[in-house]
C-alpha positions as CSV (number, residue, x, y, z in Angstrom):
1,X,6.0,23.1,133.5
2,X,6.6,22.5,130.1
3,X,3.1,22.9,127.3
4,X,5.0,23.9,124.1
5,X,1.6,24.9,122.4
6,X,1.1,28.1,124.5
7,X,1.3,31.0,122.7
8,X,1.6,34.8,123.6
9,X,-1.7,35.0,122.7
10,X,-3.1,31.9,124.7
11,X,-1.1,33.0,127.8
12,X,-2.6,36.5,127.4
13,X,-6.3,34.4,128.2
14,X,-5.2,32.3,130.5
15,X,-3.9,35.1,132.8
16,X,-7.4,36.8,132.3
17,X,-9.1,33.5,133.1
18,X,-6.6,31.8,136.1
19,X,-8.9,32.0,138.5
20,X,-11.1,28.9,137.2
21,X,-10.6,26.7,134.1
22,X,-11.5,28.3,130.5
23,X,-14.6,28.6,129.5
24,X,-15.2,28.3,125.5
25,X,-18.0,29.7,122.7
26,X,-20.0,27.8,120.3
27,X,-17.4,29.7,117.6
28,X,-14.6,28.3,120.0
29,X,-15.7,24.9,118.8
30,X,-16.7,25.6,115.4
31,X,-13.6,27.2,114.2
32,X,-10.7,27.1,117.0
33,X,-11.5,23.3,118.1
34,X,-7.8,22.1,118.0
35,X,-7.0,24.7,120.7
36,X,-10.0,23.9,122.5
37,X,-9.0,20.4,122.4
38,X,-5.6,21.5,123.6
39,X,-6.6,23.5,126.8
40,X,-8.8,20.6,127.7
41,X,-6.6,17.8,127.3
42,X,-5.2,15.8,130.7
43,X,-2.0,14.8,132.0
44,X,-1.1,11.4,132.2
45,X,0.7,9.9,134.5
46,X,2.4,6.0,134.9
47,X,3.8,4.0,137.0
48,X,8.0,2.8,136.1
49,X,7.9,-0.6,134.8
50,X,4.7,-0.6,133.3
51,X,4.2,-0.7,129.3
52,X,4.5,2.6,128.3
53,X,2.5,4.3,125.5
54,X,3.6,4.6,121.8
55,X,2.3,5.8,118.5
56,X,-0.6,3.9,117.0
57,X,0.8,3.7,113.1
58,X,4.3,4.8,111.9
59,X,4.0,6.3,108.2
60,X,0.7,5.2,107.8
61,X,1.2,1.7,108.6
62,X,-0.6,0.3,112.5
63,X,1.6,-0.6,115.2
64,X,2.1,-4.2,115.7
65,X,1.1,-5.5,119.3
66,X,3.0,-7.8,120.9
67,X,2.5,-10.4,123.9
68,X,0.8,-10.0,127.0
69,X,2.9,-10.1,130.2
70,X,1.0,-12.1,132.2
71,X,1.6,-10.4,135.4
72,X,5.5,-11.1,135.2
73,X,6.8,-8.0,136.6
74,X,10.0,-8.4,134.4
75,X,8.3,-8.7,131.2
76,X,5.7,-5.5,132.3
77,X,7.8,-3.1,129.8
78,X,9.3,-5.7,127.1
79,X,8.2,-4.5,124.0
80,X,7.1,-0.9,124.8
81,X,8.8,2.3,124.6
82,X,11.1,3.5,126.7
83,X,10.2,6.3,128.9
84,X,13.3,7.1,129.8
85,X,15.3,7.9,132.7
86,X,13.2,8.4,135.9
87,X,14.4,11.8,137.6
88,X,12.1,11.4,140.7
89,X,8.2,11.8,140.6
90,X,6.4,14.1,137.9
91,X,9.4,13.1,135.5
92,X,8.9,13.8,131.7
93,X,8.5,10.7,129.8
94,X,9.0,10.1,126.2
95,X,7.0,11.7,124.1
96,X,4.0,9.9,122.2
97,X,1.0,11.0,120.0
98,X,-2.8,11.0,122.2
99,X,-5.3,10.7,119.5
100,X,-8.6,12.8,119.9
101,X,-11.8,12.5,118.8
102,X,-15.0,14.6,119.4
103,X,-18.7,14.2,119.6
104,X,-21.9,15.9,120.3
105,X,-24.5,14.0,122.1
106,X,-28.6,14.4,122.2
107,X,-28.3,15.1,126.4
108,X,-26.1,18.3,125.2
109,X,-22.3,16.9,125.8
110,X,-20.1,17.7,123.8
111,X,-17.5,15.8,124.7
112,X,-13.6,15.2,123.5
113,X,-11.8,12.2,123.9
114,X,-8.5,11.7,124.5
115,X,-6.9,7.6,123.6
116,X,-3.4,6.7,124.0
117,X,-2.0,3.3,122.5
118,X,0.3,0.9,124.4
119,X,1.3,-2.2,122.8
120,X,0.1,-5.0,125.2
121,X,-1.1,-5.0,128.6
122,X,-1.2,-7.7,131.5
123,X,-3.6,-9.6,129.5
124,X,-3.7,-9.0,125.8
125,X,-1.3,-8.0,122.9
126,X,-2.3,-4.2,122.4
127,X,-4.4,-1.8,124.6
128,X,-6.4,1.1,124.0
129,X,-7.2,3.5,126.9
130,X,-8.8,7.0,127.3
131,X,-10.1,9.8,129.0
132,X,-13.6,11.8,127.8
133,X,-13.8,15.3,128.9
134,X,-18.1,16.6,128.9
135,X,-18.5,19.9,128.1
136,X,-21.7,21.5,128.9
137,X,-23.3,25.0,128.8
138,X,-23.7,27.1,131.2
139,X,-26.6,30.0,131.6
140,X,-24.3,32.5,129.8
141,X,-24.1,29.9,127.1
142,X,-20.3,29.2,127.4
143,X,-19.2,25.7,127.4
144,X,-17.4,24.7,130.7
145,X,-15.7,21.8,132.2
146,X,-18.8,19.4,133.8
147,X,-16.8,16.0,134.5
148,X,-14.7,13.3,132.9
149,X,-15.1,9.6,132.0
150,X,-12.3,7.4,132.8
151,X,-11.9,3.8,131.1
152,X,-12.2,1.2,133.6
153,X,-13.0,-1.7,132.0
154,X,-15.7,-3.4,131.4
155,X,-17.1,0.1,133.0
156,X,-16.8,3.8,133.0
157,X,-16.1,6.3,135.5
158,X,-17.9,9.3,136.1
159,X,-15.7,11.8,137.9
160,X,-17.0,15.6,138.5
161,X,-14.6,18.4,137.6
162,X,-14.3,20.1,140.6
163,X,-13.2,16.7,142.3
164,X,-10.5,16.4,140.3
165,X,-6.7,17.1,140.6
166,X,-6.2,19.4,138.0
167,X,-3.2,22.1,136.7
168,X,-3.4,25.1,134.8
169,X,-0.2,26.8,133.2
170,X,1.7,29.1,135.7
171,X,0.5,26.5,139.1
172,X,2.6,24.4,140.7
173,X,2.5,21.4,138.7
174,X,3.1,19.4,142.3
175,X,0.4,20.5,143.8
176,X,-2.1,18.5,144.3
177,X,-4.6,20.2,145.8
178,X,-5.5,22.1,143.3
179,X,-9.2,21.6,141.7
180,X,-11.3,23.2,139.0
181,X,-8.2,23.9,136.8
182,X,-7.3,23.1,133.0
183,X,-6.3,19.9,132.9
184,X,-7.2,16.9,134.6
185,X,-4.1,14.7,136.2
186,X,-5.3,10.9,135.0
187,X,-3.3,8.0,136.5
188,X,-3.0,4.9,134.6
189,X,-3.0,1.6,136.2
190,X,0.6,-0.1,136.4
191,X,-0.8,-3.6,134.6
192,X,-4.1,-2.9,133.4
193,X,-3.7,0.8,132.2
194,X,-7.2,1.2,133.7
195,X,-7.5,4.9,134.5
196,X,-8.1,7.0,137.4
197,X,-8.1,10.5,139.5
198,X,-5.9,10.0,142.1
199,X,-3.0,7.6,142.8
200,X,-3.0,4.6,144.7
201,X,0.6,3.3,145.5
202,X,0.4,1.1,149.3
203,X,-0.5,-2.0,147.6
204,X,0.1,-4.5,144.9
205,X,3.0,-2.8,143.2
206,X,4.3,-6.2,142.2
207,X,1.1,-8.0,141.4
208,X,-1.9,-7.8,139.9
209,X,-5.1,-6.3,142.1
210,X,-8.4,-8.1,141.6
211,X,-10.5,-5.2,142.7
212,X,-10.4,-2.1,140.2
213,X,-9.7,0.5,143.3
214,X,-6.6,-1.4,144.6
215,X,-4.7,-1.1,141.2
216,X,-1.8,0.4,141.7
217,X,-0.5,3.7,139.7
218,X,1.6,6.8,140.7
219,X,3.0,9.8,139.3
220,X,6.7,8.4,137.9
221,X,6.2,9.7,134.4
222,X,4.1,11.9,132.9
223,X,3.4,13.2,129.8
224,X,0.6,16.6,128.5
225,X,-1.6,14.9,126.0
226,X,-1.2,18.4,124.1
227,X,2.0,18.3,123.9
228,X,1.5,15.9,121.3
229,X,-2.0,15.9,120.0
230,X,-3.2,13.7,116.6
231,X,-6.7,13.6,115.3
232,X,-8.2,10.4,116.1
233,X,-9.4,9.9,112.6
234,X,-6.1,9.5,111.0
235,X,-6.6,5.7,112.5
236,X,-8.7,4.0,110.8
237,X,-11.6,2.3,112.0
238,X,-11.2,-0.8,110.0
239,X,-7.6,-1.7,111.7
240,X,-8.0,-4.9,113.8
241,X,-6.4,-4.4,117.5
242,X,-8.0,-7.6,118.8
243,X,-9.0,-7.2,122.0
244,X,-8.3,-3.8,122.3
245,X,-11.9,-2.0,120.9
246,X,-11.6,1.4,122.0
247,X,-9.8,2.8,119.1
248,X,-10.1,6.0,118.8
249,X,-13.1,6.2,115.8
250,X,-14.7,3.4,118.1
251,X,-14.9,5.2,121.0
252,X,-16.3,8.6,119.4
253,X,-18.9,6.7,118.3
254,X,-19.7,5.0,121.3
255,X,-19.0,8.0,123.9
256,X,-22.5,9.6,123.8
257,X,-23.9,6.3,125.4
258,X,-22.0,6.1,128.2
């Protein structure tokens, strides 16, 4: 696979550790977060024809959305960046920044969030999504991997680690069996961007599904959110994204209620 931040170093751990995901120390977080946040960062995945994500601001200035498709499959990707060319499943899309943000919670999370911008969905000009990994400790007092929370609006998904797909460097990155890894494989929804764990791609590739479960999503494109990693902060909070509320200071802030 590709993860351009591993260095000799990093490798070096990870082939100690390739048994089971990393673990990480309270000094881990307190002075080597950006690497933590790198290790623990997902892999997204969407479907060709969809919107596909984009920076957020462009020297400092936001990222205009722009109209909502209305479920007309032609119009799905007007506007958005180009992914470009598909190669077959699990190909490499266009790069694009995911903005993370972290916060420790009173039940003990401390959890990282991951948000990616896109600049409309079916329903509304611009479109926040995310992923939220918890991090817990364990008796050794070692933070590991306890679950994720997936954006599925107007809820939240609780997903437990071990029943995700997940990757670590050296795997085969098309396997999908494999659990209790790195980094979580998150599939966004095709229309809504609505995110899951696994794919779903029988059903309602040309229209929009009612039910959250039927939307469909596959593994076209991906992208390693830490291949291209921003601080959430560098948005500001204040920038207006309509209908879109899950900005990336917004959603630190709200993460330790869910």
């Amino acid at each position: 696979m590709y993860f351009k931040f591993i260095s000799s170093a990093i490798l070096l751990y990870i082939v100690r550790h390739a048994s089971a995901a990393n673990e990480y120390s309270d000094n881990d977080l307190q002075t080597n977060l950006s690497y933590v946040a790198q290790n623990v960062a997902p892999i997204w995945h969407f479907t060709d024809g969809s919107c596909y994500p984009q920076a957020a601001s462009v020297n400092g200035q936001q990222t205009n959305g722009n109209s909502a498709d209305g479920c007309i499959i032609k119009n799905m990707a007007s506007g958005c960046q180009d992914p470009g060319p598909w190669q077959g499943p699990n190909t490499r899309g266009t790069p694009f920044p995911t903005y993370y943000t972290t916060s420790t919670c009173s039940d003990g999370r401390f959890v990282i969030c991951y948000d990616i911008y896109f600049r409309h969905d079916f329903g509304h000009e611009s479109d926040w999504e995310w992923a939220c990994v918890n991090l817990k400790k364990d008796g050794n007092n070692m933070w590991y991997r306890d679950s994720i929370i997936l954006e599925q609006d107007p809820v939240q998904r609780f997903v437990n680690w071990g029943d995700l797909i997940s990757w670590s460097e050296g795997q085969d990155f098309n396997d999908d069996s494999l659990r209790n890894n790195n980094h979580a494989k998150v599939y966004s929804a095709k229309f809504h961007h609505t995110m899951f764990p696994n794919q779903q791609d029988n059903t309602f590739k040309n229209e929009c599904a009612s039910d959250v479960a039927d939307m469909y999503r596959n593994n076209d494109f991906c992208w390693a959110a830490a291949d291209n990693l921003v601080d959430g902060n560098t948005i500001p909070i204040s920038w207006n994204w309509g209908k879109a509320a899950s900005n990336p200071q917004a959603l630190a802030k709200a993460v330790c209620g869910y």
